[in-house]
C-alpha positions in Angstrom: 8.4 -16.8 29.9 8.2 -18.9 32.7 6.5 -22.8 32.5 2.8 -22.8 34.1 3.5 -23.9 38.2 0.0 -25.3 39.0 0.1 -25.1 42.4 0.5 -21.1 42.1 -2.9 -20.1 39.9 -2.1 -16.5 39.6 0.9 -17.3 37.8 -1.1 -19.1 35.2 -4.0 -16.5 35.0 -0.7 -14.0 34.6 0.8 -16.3 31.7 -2.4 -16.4 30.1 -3.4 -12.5 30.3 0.3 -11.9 28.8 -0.3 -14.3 25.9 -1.1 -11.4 23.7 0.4 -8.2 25.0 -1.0 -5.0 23.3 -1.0 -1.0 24.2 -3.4 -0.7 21.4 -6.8 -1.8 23.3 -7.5 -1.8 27.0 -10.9 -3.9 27.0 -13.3 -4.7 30.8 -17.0 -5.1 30.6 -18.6 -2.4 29.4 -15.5 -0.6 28.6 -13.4 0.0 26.0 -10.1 2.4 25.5 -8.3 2.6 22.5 -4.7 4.3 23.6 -6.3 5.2 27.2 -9.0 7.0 25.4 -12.6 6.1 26.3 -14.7 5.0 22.8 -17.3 6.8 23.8 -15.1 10.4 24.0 -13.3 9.6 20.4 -16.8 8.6 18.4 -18.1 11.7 17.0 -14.8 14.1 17.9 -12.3 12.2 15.9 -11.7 11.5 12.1 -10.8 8.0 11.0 -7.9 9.3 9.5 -7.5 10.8 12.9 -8.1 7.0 14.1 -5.6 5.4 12.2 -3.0 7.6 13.1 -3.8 6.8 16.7 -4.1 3.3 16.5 -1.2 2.9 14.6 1.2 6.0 16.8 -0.5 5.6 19.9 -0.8 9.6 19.7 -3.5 11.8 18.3 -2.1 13.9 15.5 -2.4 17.4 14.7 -5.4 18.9 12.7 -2.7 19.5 10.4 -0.7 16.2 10.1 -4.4 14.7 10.2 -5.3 16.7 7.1 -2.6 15.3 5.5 -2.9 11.9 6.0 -6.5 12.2 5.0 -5.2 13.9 1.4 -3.0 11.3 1.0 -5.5 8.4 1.9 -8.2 9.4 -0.1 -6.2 10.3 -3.5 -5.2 6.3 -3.7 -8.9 5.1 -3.3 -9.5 3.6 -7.0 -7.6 3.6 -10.8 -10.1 1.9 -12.3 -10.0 -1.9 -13.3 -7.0 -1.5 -15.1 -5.4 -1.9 -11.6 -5.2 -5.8 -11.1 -6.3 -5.5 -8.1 -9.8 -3.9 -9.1 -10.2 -6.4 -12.0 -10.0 -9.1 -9.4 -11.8 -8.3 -7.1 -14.7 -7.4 -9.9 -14.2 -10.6 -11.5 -14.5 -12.4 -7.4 -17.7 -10.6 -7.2 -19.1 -12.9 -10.4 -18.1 -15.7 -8.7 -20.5 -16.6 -6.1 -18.4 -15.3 -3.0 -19.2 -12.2 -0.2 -18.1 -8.6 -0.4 -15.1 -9.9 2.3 -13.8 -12.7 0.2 -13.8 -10.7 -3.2 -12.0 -7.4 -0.7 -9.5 -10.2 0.0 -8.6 -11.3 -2.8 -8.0 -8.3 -4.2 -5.6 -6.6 -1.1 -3.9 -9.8 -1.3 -2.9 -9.0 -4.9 -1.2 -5.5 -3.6 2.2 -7.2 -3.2 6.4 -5.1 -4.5 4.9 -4.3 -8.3 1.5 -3.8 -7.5 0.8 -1.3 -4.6 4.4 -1.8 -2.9 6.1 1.4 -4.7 4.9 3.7 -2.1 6.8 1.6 0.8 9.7 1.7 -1.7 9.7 5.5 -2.4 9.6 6.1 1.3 12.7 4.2 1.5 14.7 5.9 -1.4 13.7 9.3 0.2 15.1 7.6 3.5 18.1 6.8 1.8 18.8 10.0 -0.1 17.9 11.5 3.4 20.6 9.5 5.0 23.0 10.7 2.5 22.1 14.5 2.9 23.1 14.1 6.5 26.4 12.1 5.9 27.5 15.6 4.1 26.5 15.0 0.2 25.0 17.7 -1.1 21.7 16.9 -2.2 21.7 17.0 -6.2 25.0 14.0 -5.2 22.4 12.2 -2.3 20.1 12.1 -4.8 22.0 10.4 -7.8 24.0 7.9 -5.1 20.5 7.1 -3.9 19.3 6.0 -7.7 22.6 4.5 -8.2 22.2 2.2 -5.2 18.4 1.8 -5.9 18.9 0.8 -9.5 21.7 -2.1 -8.5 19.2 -3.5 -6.1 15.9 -3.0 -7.8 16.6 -2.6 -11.6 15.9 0.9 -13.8 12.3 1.6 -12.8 12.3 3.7 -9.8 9.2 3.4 -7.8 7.0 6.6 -7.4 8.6 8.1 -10.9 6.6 7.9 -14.1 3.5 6.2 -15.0 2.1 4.3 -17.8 -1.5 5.5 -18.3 -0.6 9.6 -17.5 2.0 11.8 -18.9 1.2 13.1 -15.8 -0.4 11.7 -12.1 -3.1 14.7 -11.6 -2.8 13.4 -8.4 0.8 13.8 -7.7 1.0 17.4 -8.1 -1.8 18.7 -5.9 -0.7 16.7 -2.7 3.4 18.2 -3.4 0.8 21.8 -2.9 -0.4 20.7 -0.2 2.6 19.5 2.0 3.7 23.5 0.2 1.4 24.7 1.8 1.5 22.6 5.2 5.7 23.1 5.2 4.8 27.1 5.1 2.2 26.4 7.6 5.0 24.7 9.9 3.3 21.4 10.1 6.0 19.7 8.4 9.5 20.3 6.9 9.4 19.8 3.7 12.6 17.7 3.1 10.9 15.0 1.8 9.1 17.3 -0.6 12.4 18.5 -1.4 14.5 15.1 -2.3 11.2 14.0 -4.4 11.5 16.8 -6.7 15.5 16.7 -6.6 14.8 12.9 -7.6 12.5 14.0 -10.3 14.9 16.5 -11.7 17.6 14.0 -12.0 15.2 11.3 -13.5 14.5 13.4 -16.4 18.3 15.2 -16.7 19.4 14.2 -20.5 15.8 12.8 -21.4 13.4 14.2 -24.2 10.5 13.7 -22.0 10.3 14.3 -17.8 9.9 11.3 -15.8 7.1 13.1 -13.2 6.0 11.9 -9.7 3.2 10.0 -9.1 0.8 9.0 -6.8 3.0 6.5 -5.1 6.0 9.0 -5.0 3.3 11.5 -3.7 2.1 10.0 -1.0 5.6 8.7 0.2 6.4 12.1 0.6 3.1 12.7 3.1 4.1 9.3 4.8 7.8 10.1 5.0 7.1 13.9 6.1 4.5 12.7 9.0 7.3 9.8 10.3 5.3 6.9 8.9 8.2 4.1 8.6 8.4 2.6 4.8 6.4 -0.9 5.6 3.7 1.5 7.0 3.2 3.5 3.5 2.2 0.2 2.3 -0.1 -1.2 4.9 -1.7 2.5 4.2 -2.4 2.4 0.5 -3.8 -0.8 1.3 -6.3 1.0 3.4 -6.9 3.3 0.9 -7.6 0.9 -2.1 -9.6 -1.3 -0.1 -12.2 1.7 -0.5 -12.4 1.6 -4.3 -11.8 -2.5 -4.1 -15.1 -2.1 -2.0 -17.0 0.0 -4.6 -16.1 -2.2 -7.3 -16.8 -5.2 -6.0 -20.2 -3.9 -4.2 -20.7 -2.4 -8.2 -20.2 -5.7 -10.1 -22.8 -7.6 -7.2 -25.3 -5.0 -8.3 -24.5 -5.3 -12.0 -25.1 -9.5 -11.7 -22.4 -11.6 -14.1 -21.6 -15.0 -13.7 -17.9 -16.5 -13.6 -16.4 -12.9 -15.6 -13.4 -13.5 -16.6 -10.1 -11.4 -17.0 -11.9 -11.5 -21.0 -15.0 -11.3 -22.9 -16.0 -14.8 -24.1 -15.6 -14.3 -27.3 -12.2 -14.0 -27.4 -9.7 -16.7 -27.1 -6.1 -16.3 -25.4 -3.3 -16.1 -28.0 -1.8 -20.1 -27.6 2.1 -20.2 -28.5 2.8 -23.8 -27.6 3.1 -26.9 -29.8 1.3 -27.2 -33.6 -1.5 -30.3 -32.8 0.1 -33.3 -33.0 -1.1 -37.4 -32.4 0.1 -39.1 -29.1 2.8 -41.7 -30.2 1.7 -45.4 -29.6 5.0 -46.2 -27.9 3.8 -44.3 -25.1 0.7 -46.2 -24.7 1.0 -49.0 -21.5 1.0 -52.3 -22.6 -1.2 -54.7 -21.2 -0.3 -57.6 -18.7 0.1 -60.8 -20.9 -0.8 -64.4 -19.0 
């Protein structure tokens, strides 16, 4: 970018227009296009799911990619307060803040281990994708993709098991529903495909499966509808704010002052020193004269 020449004004008014260049919004009094379409022709015609997809493709999607991504936004709304990130922003709401401030604190608790394993999924399907195409057959993608995955991450693999469910109810119904969409032709399926050959291989050898869930659900929507792995993140972030909302709206209504991550009455478990006396050697000595 050039340096502001004052004696030619139009370059300057240029420089300053192109501070912030977007093809998102095209904004002039008393109008406003989103993509080049008119506001006015998109409110009441078009979903927000529909809307997100737009904003974030610059495309409108099919009624039946739409369908998806609505499936897949609205199965990650809430988990309860178990989920750190609706304990917080509960426990905001107690503290004397607004609705935005409590949302906040809570999305900004949705970080790699706590609302990051859909991104992650969506790259281990990319991977194992990437593999497929190389000429592995896919049962030999699939375990070189968890091999690689466990040297950079560690064992858990993210969208595989869960701690609360033997199984995700979620997971199981949204795999029907990309079925159902592959057979419909609005998607291909692959992705469906590698996260159940990735599911097979987790559980190979062990007494119990290690089943999808949600996170490894909805990476398969996100991956099958070209969402790029940073994206399935700033999605499920979109989708929890909804329950983050509810619970935080829930606790205003409920009243509670200063809630804590316990009730009152019990006391942390302390595992540091016995009680002991502070040692007069360390006591400063005062000035003599």
């Amino acid at each position: 970018m050039t340096a502001f020449d004052p004696s030619n004004p139009d370059a300057g008014q240029r420089r300053a227009e192109d501070w912030w260049r977007s093809a998102i919004i095209d904004m002039q009094p008393g109008v406003i296009r989103y993509r080049g379409y008119p506001i006015e022709q998109l409110i009441g015609r078009v979903s927000f799911a529909q809307m997100i997809w737009l904003m974030l493709r610059g495309e409108l999607p099919p009624p039946g990619q739409a369908a998806l991504l609505d499936a897949a936004l609205m199965s990650a709304v809430d988990h309860g307060p178990q989920a750190p990130s609706i304990a917080v922003a509960r426990m905001a709401a107690t503290c004397g803040v607004g609705l935005n401030n409590a949302m906040a604190s809570a999305v900004n608790l949705l970080g790699d281990v706590h609302g990051g394993a859909g991104e992650q999924a969506v790259a281990l399907y990319l991977d194992i994708a990437a593999r497929a195409d190389a000429g592995l057959a896919l049962p030999e993608a699939v375990r070189g993709g968890l091999q690689a995955w466990r040297e950079l991450h560690g064992k858990y693999v993210s969208g595989f098991g869960h701690r609360f469910h033997p199984v995700d109810p979620r997971a199981p119904r949204l795999l029907e529903l990309v079925d159902q969409a592959a057979a419909d032709g609005v998607v291909g399926g692959r992705f469906a495909a590698i996260a159940r050959a990735v599911e097979v291989e987790l559980g190979a050898g062990r007494s119990r499966p290690v089943p999808m869930n949600i996170d490894g659900a909805t990476a398969v929507i996100y991956a099958e509808l070209g969402f790029p792995p940073p994206l399935a993140r700033g999605l499920f972030c979109l989708s929890r704010s909804v329950g983050i909302l509810a619970h935080a709206w829930e606790q205003t209504e409920q009243g509670g002052r200063n809630k804590g991550p316990m009730p009152r009455e019990f006391i942390w478990t302390y595992d540091g020193h016995p009680p002991r006396d502070v040692p007069e050697a360390v006591s400063p000595r005062q000035s003599q004269g």
